[in-house]
C-alpha positions as CSV (number, residue, x, y, z in Angstrom):
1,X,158.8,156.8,37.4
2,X,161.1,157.9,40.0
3,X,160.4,157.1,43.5
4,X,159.0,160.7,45.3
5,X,157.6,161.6,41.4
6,X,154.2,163.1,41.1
7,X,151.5,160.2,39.9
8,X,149.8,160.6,36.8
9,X,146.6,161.4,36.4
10,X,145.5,157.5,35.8
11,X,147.5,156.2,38.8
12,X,145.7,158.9,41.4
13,X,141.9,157.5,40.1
14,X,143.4,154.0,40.4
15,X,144.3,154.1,44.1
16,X,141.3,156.6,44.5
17,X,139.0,154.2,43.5
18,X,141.1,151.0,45.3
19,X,140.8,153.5,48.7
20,X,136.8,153.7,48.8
21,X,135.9,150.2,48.2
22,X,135.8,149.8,52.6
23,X,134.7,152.5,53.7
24,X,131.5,152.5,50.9
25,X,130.7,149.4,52.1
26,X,130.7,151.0,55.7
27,X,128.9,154.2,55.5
28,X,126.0,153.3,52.7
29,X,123.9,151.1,54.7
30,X,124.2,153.1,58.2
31,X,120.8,154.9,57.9
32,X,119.2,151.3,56.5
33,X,120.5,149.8,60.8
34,X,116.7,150.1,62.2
35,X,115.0,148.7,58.8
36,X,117.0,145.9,58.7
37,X,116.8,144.9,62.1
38,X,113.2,145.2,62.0
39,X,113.0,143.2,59.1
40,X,115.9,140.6,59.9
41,X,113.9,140.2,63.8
42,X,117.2,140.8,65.5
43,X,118.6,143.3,67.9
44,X,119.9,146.6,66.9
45,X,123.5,145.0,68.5
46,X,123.7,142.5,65.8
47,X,123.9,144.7,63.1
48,X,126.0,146.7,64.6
49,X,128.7,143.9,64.4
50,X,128.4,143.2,60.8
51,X,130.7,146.4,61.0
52,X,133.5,145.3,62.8
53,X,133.3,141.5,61.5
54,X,133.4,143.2,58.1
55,X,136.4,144.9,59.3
56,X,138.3,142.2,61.2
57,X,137.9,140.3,57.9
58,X,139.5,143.6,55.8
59,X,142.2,142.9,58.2
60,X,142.9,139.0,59.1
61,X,142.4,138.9,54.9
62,X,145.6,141.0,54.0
63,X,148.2,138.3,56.2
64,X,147.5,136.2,53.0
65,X,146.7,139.4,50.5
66,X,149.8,141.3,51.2
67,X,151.9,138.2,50.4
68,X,149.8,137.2,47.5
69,X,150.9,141.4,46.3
70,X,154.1,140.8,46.6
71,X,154.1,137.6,44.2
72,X,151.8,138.0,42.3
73,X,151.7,142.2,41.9
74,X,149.2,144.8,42.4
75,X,147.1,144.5,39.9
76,X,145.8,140.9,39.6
77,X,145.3,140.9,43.6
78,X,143.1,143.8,43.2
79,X,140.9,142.2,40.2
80,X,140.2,139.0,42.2
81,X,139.2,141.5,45.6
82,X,136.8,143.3,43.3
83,X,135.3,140.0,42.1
84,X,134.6,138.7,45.7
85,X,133.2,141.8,46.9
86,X,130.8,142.1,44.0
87,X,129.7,138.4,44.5
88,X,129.2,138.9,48.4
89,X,127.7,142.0,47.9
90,X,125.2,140.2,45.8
91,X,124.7,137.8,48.4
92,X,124.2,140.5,50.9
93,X,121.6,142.0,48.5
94,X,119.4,138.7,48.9
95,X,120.4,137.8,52.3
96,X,117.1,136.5,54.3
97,X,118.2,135.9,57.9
98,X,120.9,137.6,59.7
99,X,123.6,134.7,59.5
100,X,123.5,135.0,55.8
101,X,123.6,139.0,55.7
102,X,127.1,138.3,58.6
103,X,128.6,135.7,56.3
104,X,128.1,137.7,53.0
105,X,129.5,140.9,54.8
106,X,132.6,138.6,55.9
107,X,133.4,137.4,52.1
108,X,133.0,140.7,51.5
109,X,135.7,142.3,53.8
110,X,137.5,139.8,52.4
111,X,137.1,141.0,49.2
112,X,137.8,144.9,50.0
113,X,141.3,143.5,52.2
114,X,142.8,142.9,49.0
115,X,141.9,146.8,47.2
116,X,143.4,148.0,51.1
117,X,146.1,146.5,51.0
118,X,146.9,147.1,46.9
119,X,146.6,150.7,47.4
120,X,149.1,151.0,50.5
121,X,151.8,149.0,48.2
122,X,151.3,151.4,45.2
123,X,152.0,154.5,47.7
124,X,154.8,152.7,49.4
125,X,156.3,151.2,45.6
126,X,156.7,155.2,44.5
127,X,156.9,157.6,47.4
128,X,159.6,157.7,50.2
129,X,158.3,157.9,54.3
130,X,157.5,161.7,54.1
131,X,156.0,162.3,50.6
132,X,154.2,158.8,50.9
133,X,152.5,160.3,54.0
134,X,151.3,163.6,52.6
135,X,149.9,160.8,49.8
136,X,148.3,158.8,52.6
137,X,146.4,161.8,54.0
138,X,145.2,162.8,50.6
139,X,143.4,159.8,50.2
140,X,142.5,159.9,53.6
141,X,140.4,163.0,52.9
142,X,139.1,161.1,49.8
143,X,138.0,158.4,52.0
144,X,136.1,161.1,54.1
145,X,134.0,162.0,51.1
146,X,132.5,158.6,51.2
147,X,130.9,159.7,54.8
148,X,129.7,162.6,54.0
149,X,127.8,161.1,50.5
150,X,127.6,157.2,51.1
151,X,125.0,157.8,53.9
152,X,122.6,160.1,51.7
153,X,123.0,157.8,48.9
154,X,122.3,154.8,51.3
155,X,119.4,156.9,53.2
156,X,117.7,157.5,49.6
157,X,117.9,153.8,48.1
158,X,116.4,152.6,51.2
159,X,113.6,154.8,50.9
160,X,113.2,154.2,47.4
161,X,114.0,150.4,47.2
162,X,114.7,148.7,50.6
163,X,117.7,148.0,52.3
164,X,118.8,145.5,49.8
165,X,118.9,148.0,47.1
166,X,122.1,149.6,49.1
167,X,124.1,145.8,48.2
168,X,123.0,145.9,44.8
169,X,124.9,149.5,44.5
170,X,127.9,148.1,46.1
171,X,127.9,145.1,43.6
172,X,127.3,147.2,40.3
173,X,130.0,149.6,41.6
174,X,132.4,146.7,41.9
175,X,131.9,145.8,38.5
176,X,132.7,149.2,36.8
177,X,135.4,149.6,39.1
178,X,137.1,146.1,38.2
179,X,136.6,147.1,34.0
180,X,138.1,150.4,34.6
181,X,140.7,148.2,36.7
182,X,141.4,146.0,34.1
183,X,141.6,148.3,31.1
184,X,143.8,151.2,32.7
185,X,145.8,150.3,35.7
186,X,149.7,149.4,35.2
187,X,151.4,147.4,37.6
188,X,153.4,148.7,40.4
189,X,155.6,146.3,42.2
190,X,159.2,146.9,42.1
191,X,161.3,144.3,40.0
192,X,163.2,143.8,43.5
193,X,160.3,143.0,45.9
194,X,161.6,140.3,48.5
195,X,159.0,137.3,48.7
196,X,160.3,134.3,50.7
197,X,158.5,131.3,51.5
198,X,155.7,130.0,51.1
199,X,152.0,131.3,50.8
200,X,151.0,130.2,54.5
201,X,154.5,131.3,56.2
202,X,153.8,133.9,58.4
203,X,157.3,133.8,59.5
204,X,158.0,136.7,57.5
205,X,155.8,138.9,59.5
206,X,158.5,138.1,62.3
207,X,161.1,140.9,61.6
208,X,158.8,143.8,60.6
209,X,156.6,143.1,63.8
210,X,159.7,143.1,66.0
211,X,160.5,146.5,64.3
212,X,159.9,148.5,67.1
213,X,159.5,151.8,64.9
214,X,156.2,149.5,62.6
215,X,154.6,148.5,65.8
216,X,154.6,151.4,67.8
217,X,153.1,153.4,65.0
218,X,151.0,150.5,64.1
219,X,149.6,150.4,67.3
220,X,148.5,154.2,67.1
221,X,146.9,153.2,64.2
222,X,145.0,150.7,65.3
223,X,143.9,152.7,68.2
224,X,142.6,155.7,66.4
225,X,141.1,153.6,63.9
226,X,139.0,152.2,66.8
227,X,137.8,155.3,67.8
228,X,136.3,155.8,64.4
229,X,134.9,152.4,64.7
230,X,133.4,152.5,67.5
231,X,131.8,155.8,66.7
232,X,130.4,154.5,63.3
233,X,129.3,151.4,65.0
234,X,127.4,153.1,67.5
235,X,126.3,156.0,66.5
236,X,122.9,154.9,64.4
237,X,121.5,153.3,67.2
238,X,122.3,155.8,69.9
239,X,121.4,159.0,67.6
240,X,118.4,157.5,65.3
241,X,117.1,155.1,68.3
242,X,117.7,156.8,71.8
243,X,118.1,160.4,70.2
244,X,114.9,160.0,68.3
245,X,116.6,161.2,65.2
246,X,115.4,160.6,61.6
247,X,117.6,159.1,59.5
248,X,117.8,162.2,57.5
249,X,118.5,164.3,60.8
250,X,120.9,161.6,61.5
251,X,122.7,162.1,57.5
252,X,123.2,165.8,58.5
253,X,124.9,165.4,61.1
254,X,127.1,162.7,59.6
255,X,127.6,164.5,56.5
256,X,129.1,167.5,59.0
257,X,131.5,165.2,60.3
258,X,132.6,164.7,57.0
259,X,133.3,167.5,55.7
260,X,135.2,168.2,58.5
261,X,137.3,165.2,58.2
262,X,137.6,165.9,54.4
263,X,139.0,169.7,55.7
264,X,141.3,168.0,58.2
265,X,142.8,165.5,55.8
266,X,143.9,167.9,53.0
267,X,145.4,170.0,55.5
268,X,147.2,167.3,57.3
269,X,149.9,167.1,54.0
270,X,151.3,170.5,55.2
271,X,152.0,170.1,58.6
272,X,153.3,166.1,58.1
273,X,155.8,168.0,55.2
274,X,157.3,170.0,58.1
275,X,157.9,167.0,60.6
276,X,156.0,163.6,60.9
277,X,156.6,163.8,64.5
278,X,155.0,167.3,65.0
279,X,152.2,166.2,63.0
280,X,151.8,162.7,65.3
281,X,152.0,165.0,68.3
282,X,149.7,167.4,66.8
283,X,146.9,164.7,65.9
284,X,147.0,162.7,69.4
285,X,146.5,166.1,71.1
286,X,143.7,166.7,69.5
287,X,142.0,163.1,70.1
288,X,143.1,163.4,73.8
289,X,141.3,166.6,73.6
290,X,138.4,165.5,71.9
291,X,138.1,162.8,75.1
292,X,138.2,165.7,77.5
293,X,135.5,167.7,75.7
294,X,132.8,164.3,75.5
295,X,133.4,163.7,79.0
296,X,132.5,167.3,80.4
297,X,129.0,166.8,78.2
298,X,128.6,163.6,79.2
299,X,125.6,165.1,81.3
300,X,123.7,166.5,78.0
301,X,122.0,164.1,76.3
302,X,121.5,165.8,72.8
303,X,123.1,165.4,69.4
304,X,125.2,168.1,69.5
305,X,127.2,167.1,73.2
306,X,127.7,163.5,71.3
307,X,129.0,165.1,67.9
308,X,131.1,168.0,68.8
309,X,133.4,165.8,70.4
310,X,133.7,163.4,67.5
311,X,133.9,166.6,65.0
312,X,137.7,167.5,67.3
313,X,138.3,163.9,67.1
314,X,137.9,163.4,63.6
315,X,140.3,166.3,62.8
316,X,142.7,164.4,64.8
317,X,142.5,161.5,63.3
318,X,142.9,163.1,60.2
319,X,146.6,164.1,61.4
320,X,147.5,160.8,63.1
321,X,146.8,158.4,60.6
322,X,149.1,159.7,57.7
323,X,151.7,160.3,59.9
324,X,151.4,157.0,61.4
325,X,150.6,154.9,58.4
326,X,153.6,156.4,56.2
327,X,156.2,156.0,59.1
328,X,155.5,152.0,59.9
329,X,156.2,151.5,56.4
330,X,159.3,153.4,56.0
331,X,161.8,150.9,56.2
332,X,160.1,147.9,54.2
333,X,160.5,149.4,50.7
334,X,161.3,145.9,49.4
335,X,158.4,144.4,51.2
336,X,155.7,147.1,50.7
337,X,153.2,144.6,50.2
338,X,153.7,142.3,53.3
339,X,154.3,145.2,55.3
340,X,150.7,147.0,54.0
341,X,149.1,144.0,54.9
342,X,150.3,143.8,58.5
343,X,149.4,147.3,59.2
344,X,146.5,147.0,57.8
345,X,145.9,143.3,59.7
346,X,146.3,145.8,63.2
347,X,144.4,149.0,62.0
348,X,141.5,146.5,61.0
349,X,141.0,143.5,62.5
350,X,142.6,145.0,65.5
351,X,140.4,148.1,65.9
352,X,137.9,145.9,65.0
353,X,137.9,142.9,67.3
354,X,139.1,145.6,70.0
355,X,135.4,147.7,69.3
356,X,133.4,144.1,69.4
357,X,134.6,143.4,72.6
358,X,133.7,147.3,74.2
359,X,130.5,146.4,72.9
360,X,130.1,143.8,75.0
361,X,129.9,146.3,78.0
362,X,126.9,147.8,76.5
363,X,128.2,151.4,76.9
364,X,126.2,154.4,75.4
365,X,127.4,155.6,72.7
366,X,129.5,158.5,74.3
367,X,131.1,156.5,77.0
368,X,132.2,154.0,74.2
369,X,133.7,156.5,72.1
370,X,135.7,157.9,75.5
371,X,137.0,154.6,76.7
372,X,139.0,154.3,73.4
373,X,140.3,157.7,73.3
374,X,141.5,156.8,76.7
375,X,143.5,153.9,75.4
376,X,145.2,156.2,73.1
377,X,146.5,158.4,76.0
378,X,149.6,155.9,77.0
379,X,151.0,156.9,73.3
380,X,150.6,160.3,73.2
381,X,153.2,159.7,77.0
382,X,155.4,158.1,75.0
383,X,156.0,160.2,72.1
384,X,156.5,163.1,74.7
385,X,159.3,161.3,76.6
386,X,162.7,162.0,76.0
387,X,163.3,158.8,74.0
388,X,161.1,159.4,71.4
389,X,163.3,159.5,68.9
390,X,164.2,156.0,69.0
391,X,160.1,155.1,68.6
392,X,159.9,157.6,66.2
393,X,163.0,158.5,64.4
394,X,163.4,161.9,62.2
């Protein structure tokens, strides 16, 4: 298949189903926060960080995936990160103190690194900066289905079953979704992929970090990644706990979000085939706006003052990350996989280590969410000056 050629039908469910092993593992347990506090005797807090843990191990996991891709190829990466997430979802499922729930959720970012990371190299190994951005935001909005149905799932299993029954899900998902692996996905690597040194060099990191175009639009992506996290992190808590929502109140309004971002995501393709750079613009706009609109209702304290805010921010996020995402990688065709895996070191572990430490200051949820759209503001400055085109080049 030429490079910029549409995927078969096979290939598409491949990466679709590489794509939603994170965030399922994110979004299914949310309305299960307050049970298993209760039930683990800890603080709503330390829950909250099995989220970002999860995610800084997604992250710090791909500086040894992506390599491993690029040797090894796609395929056989992804097999072993289904097998470790199914295991440590297990473990999750019978997890009786806090520390073993954290650990088992750490193996198991591990475990979803490696599907992350697969599914960037497939998109980079067939589809050039542009195209393989319109890709990106398509299953971008197919990652935003997972919000908008993980949560009810997770809401009713918890009801029905306990909190443990969520994990038990997540592991007999990974084990269909590693047969259906198996059977029909065909490798992707390019017979020309550049590996060099060993396992544990993380030398060759050295000249796609001092790319200046990869980390500036890495760093957007870490950013705006954070502002997801930090909303997802803190949103159970503030909206089920200090709002008084139920967690089917709480679903709704989650689910909204959602769709919204599902909207955003397959509309984002359209204005990212006109110019990446508009598009970039575009979506930082938006997020800066979206930090504008929570601070005037800053003084309400209701659901809808802390989610129509996040609904504007999620719609820019939907146009930044594609953009972002298929840019940073456009000059590492022959490298796809240790490039993926850098990017996707930033946007997780990053966002994540970067949301564990706001936590720290023990924000409400609004303030936390508006701190790191604030952060994001320096970029947008950047992209406007007169230089741009040397961070961002057409």
């Amino acid at each position: 298949m030429q490079r910029g050629a549409n995927f078969p039908t096979s290939t598409v469910f491949i990466l679709i189903l590489l794509v939603i092993f994170c965030p399922l593992a994110i979004d299914i347990y949310l309305p299960a926060f307050p049970v298993i506090a209760e039930q683990l005797n800890v603080p709503l807090a330390h829950i909250q960080q099995t989220i970002s843990l999860f995610l800084m191990a997604v992250g710090l996991g791909q500086l040894i995936a992506g390599p491993l891709a690029d040797k090894y190829g796609r395929k056989p990466l992804a097999l072993t990160g289904m097998l470790i997430y199914g295991l440590s979802a297990c473990a999750a499922a019978y997890a009786d103190t806090y520390q073993q729930l954290l650990a088992a959720r750490i193996f198991q970012g591990l475990g979803a690194c490696a599907t992350f990371v697969c599914a960037f190299a497939m998109v980079r190994d067939k589809f050039d900066a542009n195209k393989g951005a319109q890709v990106m935001s398509y299953l971008n909005g197919v990652i935003c289905f997972i919000p908008a149905l993980a949560p009810i799932l997770g809401a009713w299993l918890t009801h029905q079953f306990g909190w443990r029954a969520n994990f038990a899900f997540l592991t007999g998902f990974a084990c269909i979704a590693g047969t259906i692996m198996l059977i029909f996905a065909k490798e992707t690597r390019p017979s020309d992929t550049i590996y060099q040194g060993k396992l544990f060099d993380f030398s060759r990191f050295i000249p796609i970090i001092s790319h200046r175009v990869f980390i500036f639009h890495a760093l957007i992506s870490l950013l705006a990644m954070a502002i997801i996290i930090a909303f997802v992190s803190s949103a159970p808590g503030w909206m089920m706990t200090h709002l008084g929502l139920s967690s089917k109140e709480f679903t709704v309004w989650f689910t909204i979000n959602a769709v919204l971002s599902i909207i955003a995501s397959f509309s984002a393709p359209y204005f990212i085939k006109r110019s990446t750079r508009k598009a970039l613009l575009q979506g930082l706009s938006v997020l800066v706006l979206s930090g504008m609109l929570m601070a005037a209702l800053l003084p309400f304290n209701t659901p809808w003052a802390f989610m129509l805010p996040i609904f504007v921010a999620s719609i820019g996020f939907s146009l930044t990350l594609g953009s972002a995402v298929g840019k940073a990688l456009e000059p590492f065709a022959k490298q796809a996989g240790t490039a993926s895996a850098l990017i996707g070191l930033m946007q997780m572990s990053g966002a994540g280590l970067l949301v564990s430490l706001s936590l720290q200051l023990q924000l409400a949820a609004p303030l936390l969410v508006l701190f790191h759209i604030l952060l994001i503001v320096p970029l947008l400055i950047l992209l406007l000056r007169d230089k741009a085109a040397e961070l961002h080049p057409v």
